[in-house]
C-alpha positions in Angstrom: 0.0 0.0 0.0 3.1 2.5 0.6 4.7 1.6 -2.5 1.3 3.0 -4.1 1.3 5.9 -2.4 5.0 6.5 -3.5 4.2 5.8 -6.8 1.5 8.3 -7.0 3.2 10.9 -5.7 5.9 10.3 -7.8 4.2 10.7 -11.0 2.3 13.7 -9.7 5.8 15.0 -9.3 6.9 14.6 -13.0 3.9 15.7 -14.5 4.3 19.3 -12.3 7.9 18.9 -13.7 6.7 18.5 -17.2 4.5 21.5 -16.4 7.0 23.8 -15.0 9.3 22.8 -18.0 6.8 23.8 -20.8 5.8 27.0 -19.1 9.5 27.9 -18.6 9.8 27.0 -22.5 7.0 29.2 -23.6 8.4 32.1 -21.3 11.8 31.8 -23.0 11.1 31.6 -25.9 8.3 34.6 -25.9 5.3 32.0 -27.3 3.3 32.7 -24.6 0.7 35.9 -24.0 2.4 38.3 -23.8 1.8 42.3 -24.6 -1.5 43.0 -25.6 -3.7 41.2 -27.8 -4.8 44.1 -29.8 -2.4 45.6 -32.3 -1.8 48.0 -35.2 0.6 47.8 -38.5 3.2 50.4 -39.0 5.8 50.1 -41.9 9.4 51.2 -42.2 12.2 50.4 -44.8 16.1 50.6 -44.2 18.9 49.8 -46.0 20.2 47.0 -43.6 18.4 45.2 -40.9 21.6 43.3 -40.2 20.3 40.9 -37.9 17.1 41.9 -36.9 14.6 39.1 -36.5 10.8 38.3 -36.4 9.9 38.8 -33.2 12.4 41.4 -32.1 10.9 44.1 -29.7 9.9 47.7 -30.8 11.1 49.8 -28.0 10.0 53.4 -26.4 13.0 53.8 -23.7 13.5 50.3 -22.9 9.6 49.7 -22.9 8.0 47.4 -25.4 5.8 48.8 -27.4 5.4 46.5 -30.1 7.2 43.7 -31.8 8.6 42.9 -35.5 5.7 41.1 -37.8 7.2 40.6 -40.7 10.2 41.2 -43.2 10.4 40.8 -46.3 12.3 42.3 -49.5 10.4 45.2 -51.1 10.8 44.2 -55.2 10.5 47.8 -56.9 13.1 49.4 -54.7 15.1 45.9 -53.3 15.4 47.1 -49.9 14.4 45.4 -46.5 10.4 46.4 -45.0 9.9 45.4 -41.6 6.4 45.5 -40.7 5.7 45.8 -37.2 2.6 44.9 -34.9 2.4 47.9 -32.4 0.2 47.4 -29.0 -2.8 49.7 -29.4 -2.6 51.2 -26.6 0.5 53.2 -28.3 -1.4 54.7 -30.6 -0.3 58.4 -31.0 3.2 58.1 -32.4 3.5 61.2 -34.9 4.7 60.8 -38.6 7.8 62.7 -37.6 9.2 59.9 -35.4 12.3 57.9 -36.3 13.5 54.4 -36.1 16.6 52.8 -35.8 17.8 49.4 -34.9 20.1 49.6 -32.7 21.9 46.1 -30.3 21.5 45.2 -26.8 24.9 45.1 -25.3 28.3 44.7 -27.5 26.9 42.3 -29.3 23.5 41.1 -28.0 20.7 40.8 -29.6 19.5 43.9 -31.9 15.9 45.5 -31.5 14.2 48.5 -33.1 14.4 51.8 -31.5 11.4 54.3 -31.7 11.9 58.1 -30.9 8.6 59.6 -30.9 8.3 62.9 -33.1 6.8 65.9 -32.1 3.2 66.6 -32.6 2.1 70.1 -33.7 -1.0 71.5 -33.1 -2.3 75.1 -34.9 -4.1 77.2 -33.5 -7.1 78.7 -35.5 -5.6 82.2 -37.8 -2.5 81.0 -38.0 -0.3 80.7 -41.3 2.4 79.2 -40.9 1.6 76.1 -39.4 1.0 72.5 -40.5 -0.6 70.1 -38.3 1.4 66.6 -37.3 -0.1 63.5 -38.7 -0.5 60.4 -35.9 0.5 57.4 -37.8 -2.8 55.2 -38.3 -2.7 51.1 -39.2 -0.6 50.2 -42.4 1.6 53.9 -42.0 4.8 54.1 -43.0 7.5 55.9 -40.6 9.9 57.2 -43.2 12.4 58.7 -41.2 15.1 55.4 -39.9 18.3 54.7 -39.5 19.9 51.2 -40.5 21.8 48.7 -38.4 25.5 49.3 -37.9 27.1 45.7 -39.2 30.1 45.4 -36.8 32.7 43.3 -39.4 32.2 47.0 -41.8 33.2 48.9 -38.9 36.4 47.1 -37.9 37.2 46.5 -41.9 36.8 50.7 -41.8 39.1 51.0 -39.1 41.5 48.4 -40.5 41.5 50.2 -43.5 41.7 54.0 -42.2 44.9 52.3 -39.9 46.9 51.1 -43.6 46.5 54.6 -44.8 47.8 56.3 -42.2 51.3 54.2 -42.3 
């Protein structure tokens, strides 16, 4: 009757284990729920994404406010489009803001930066004013800034060094 009683507690054990495993699987690898399930499409295109991956987090001053959807090669102009799917409840980035991708650490992983733009409201008699656009579902933020490949920056500093001598 013990050796039941063992046994059952035993198994009960692994399956937790196997529970606790999978959870800790889904966490790492960022399967699970996370963000917000409601989201909105913004577009950008850069010269080089270096190693920026599906997935990769869209960040406001180390908060996530989005992630990456979806790259792919734009045929007309043969340059890289991310798409991204931004959390709704960020919805009042200007059309003035930037993006870059930029690396976490010396060589960690690389995400993309947002710096909001500046929204302009004008007043009513006014002339000289435009109003700022908030970029809406499927907008495209045009100003960005591409990834700095490490190898061309040490092959520029090799090379700058051979000149010099």
């Amino acid at each position: 009757m013990t050796s039941r009683k063992v046994e059952f507690w035993v198994g009960l054990f692994i399956v937790a284990g196997v529970f606790a495993f999978l959870a800790l699987a889904f966490k790492v690898a960022d399967a699970g729920a996370v963000g917000p399930s409601e989201t909105y499409k913004l577009h950008a295109k850069f010269d080089n994404i270096g190693g920026l991956k599906v997935r990769s987090p869209v960040k406001v001053g180390g908060v996530v406010v989005g992630r990456v959807a979806n790259i792919e090669l734009d045929r007309t102009d043969y340059v890289p489009v991310v798409t991204m799917d931004m959390y709704a409840q960020y919805n009042d980035f200007a059309e003035t803001s930037s993006l870059s991708i930029l690396t976490a650490g010396l060589l960690g992983e690389q995400y993309l930066g947002l710096e909001p733009g500046f929204v302009e409201t004008c007043d009513e008699g006014e002339e000289d004013c435009f109003e700022t656009e908030i970029l809406t579902d499927g907008g495209f933020i045009e100003d960005t800034k591409s990834a700095l490949v490490l190898e061309e920056l040490i092959g520029q500093f090799l090379f700058s060094q051979s000149d010099d001598s």
